[in-house]
N, C-alpha and C positions, 0 to 999 in steps of 0.2 A: 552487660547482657551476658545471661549464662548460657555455657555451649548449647545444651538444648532446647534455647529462643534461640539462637542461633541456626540452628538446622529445621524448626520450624519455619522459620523467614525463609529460607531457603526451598523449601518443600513448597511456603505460598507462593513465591515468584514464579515457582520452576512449573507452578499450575494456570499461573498466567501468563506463562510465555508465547506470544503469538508468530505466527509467522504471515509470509506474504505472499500473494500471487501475482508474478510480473503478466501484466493487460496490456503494453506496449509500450510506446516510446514516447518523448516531447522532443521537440529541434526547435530551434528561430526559424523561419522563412527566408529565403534566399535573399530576401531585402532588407531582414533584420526588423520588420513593422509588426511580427504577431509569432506568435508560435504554434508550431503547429503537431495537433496530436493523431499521432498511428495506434489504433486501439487494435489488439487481433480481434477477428469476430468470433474465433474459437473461444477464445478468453472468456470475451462477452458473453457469448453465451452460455457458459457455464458458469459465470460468475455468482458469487452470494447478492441478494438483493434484499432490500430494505421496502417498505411501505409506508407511507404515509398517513397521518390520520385522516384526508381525504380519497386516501384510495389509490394516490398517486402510487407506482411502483419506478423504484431509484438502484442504480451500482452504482455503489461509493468505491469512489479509486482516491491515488493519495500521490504525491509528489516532493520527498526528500527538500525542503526549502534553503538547505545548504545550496544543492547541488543545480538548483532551479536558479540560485542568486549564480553560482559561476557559471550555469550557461547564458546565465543573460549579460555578464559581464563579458563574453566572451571565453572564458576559461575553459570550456568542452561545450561537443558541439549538440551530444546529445545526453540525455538521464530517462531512467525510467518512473513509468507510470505503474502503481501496483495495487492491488486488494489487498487490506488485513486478513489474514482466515483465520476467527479466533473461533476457541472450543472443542465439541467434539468433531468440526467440519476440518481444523488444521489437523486432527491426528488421522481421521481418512485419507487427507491429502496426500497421506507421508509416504 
C-alpha cells in the first residue's frame, strides 16, 4: 500500500468514527436472578430513535459483552448502558 492509500484509509475511518452516549447503568439484583437496568430519563429523552417499518418508534442502547460477561461472572458489579451517536448528530454532541 502506498503512503497516500494509506492516509486515505485513515481520512475513511477518521469519518466513521462514532462515539457514545452513556443512558445509564446494568447491575445483577441483589439475588443474583436478573439484572437490572437504570436508564436516566434525561438520556431517554433526548436520545436518537429509530422507526420501524410499522410505525413502531425504538432507542437502540448497547452493552460492552466483555464487560456484561464479568459482571455476570461476578468480576464488577456494574457497566454501562450507552447509544451510538453516529454522524452529523456525534459532531453536535461534541
Amino acid at each position: 500500500m502506498s503512503v497516500a492509500g494509506g492516509e486515505n484509509r485513515k481520512t475513511e475511518l477518521k469519518e466513521m468514527t462514532t462515539e457514545t452516549k452513556l443512558m445509564g447503568f446494568v447491575r445483577r439484583s441483589k439475588n443474583g436472578g436478573a439484572l437490572k437496568l437504570s436508564v436516566s430519563q434525561n438520556a431517554f429523552e433526548s436520545a436518537e430513535r429509530y422507526v420501524t417499518s410499522d410505525g413502531t418508534e425504538y432507542v437502540g442502547m448497547i452493552i460492552n459483552l466483555n464487560r456484561l460477561r464479568n459482571l455476570l461472572n461476578g468480576e464488577q458489579e456494574v457497566t454501562a448502558i450507552s447509544q451510538i451517536v453516529e454522524g452529523p448528530a456525534a459532531e453536535e454532541a461534541s
